[in-house]
C-alpha positions in Angstrom: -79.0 -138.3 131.6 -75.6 -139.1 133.3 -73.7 -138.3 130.5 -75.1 -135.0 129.9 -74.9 -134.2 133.5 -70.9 -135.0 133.7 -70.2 -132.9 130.5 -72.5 -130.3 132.5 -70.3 -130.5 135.6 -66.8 -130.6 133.5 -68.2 -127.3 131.5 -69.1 -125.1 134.2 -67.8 -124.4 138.1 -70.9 -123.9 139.9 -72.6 -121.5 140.5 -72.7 -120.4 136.8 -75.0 -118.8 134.7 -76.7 -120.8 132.0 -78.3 -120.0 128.6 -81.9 -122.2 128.0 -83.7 -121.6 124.4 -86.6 -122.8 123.6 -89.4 -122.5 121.0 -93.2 -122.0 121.3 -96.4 -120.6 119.9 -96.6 -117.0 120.3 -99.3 -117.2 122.8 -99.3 -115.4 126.0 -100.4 -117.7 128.1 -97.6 -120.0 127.4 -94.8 -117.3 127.5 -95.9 -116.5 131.1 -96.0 -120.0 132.2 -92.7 -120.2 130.9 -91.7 -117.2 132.5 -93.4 -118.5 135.7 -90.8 -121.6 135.4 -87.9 -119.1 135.9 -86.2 -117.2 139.1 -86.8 -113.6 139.4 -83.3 -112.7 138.4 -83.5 -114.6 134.6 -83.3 -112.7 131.7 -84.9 -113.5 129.1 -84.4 -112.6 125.2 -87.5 -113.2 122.6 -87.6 -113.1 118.5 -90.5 -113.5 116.8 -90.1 -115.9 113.8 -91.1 -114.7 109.9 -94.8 -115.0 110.8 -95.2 -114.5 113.9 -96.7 -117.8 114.5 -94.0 -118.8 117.0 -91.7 -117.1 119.4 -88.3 -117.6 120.0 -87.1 -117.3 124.1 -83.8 -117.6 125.5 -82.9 -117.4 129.3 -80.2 -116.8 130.7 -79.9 -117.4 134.6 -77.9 -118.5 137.1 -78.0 -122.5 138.3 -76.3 -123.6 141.6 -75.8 -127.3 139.9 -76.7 -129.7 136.3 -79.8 -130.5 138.7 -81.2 -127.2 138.8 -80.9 -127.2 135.0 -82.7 -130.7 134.6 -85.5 -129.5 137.3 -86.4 -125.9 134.6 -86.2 -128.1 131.7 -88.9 -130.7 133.4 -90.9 -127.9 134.5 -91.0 -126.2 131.0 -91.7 -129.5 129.2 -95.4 -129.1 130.5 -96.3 -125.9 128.2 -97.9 -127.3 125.7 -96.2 -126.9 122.4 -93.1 -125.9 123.7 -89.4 -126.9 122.0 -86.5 -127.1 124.2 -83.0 -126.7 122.5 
């Protein structure tokens, strides 16, 4: 996780805006809870896939540091189901 966190901190001069994606069932209960993990300022983009089994979500928001990006990405982990990418 050190690794990631350097290139992190040599990609972007905090504060800076940062693009999650992740895949999940299309269930509603999971897309809130993933909304839920999320600032009020976040926008978020979905796309359905071919069957609509799954839903595609990416976030864009704006991290003060590589922790703040870690910390969503723990958070999110919890929804059952969920792929982070």
């Amino acid at each position: 996780m050190n690794r990631l966190r350097e290139a992190l901190n040599q990609e972007h001069s905090w504060p800076s805006v940062f693009m999650f994606k992740f895949i999940l069932p299309n269930d509603e209960d999971k897309i809130t809870a993933l909304k839920q993990v999320f600032g009020e300022s976040a926008s978020f983009t979905t796309k359905l896939s071919g069957k609509g089994n799954y839903i595609s979500i990416t976030v864009h928001e704006m991290m003060l540091d590589a922790d703040s990006i870690f910390f969503r990405y723990t958070i999110a982990a919890r929804i059952e189901g969920i792929i982070s990418l």
